[in-house]
C-alpha positions in Angstrom: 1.4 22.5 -19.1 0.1 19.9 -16.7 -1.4 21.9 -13.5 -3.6 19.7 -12.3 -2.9 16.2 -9.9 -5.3 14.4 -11.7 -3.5 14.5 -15.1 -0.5 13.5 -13.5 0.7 9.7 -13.5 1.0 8.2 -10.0 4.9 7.8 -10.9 5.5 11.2 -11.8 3.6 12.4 -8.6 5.9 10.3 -6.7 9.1 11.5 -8.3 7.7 15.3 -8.0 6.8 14.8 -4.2 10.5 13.6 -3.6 12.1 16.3 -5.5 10.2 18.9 -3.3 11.1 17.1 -0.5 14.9 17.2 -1.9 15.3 20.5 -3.7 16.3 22.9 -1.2 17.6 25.8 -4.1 20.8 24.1 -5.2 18.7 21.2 -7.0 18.7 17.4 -6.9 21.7 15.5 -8.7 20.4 12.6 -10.8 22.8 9.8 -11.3 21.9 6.8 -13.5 21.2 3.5 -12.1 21.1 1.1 -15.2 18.2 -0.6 -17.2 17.0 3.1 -17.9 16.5 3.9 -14.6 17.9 6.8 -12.1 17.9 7.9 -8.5 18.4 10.9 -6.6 21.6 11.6 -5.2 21.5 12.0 -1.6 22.5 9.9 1.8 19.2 7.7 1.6 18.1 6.2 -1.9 14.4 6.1 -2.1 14.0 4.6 -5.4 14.4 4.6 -8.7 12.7 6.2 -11.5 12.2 5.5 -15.4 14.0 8.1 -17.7 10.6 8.7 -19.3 9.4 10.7 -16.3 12.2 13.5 -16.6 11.9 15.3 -19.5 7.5 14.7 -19.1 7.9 16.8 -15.6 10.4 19.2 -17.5 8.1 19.3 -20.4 4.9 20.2 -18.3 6.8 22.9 -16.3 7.1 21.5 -13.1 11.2 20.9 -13.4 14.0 22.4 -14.5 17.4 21.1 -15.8 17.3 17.4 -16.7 20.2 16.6 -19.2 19.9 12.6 -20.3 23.4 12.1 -19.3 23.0 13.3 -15.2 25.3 15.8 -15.5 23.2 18.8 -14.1 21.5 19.0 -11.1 17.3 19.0 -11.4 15.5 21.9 -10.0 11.8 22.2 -8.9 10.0 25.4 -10.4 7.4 27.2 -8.1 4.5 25.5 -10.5 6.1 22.2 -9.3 5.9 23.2 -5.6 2.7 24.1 -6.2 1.1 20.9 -7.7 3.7 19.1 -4.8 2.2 20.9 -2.2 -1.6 20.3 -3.6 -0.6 16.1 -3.8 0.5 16.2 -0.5 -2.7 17.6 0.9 -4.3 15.1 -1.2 -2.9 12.9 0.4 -2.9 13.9 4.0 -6.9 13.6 3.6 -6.8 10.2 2.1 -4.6 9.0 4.8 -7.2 11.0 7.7 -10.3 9.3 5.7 -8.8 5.6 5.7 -8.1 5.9 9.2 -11.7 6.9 10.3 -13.1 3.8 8.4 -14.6 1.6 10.9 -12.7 -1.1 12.1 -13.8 -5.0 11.3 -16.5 -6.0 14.2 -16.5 -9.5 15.1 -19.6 -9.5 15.5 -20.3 -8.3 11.9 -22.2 -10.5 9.5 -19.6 -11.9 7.5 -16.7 -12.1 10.6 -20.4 -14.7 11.9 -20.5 -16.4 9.0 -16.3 -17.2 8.7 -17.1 -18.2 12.4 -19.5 -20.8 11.0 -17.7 -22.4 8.2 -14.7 -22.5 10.1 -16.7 -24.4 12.9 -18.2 -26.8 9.9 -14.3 -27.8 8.9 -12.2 -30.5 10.4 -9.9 -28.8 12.7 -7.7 -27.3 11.9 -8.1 -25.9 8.9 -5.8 -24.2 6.2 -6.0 -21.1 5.3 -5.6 -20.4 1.6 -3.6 -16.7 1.5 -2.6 -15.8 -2.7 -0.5 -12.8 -1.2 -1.9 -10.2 -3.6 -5.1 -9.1 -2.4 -5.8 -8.6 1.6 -8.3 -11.7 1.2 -7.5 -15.1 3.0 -9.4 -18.4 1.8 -10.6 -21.0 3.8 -9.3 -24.3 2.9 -8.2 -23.6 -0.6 -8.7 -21.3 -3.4 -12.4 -22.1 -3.6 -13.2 -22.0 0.2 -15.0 -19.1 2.0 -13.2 -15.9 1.6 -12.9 -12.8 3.7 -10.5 -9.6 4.3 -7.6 -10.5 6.7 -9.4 -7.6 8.8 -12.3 -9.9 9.4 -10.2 -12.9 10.0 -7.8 -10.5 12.9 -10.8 -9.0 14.7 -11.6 -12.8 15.0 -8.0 -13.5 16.7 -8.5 -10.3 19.0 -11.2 -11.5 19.9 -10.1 -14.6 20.8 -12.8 -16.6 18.5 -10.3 -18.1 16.6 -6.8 -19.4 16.4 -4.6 -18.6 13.8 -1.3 -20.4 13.7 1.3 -20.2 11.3 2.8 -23.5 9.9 5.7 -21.8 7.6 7.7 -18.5 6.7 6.3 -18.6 3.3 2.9 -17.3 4.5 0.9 -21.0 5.5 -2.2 -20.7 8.4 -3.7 -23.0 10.1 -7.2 -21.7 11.9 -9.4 -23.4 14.7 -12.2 -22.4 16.5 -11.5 -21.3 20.3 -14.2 -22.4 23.3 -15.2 -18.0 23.2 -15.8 -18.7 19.8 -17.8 -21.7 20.0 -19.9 -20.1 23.0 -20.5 -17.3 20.6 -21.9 -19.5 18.1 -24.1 -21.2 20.3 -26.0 -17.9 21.6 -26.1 -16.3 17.8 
């Protein structure tokens, strides 16, 4: 029997947290979607699920009722509150601790440095975004890189000018006159 968050897979916490949300005693009807997976029957769809992760929360104890052809409803047992509740505290606390990280400080070592290279580069620049990380390149993949943080604490700053050239995610960045002065006193 699973009891513990840690041994559950992030897909089955998320289907467990949405049938706790769900179950209110009369269970959660499960209706198939197609290409093996299902959703949860309700006014809003939240998502869909793979069949594998029924029967492995039934099989750890932490549901009740899953038939493979969605004809019953699913119920959460009280071990599947439990762990529900415990994942939800989990992550309450990791949503509290990523907001008291410190913000990106213009004034930081690498938002100076990003101030530099951009000031080396003919104006304006492009900037080189590969839309699965939250880093942005300067110039192309190769240039100097930095968290889009660091480059928006720039903007707010009003060091640098970002201005978008397309819908599909293109940048252009110059150097403002504040950020040129603070260049010059650094």
């Amino acid at each position: 029997m699973t009891t513990s968050p840690a041994e559950l897979p992030p897909a089955s916490q998320k289907l467990l947290l949405e049938l706790a949300r769900r179950d209110t005693g009369d269970g959660v009807a499960v209706r198939y979607s197609g290409r093996d997976r299902w959703y949860l029957d309700s006014v809003s769809t939240q998502g869909l699920y793979s069949t594998r992760l029924f029967p492995a929360l039934c099989k750890a104890g932490l549901t009740t009722g899953w038939d493979e052809y969605g004809e019953s409803p699913l119920h959460i047992t009280e071990a599947g509150r439990k762990l529900a509740a415990e994942l939800e505290q989990q992550a309450k606390a990791q949503r509290a601790a990523k907001q008291s990280r410190p913000k990106a400080n213009p004034d930081g070592p690498t938002a100076m440095r990003l101030l530099r290279e951009i000031a080396k580069q003919q104006e304006p620049v492009p900037v080189y975004d590969d839309g699965r990380r939250r880093v942005w390149q300067l110039g192309s993949r190769d240039g100097f890189s930095a968290s889009v943080d660091i480059w928006l604490a720039l903007a707010k700053a009003d060091r640098i000018r970002i201005d978008r050239t397309s819908s599909i995610g293109g940048h252009l960045v110059t150097v403002t006159d504040a950020g040129r002065a603070r260049l010059a006193s650094a």
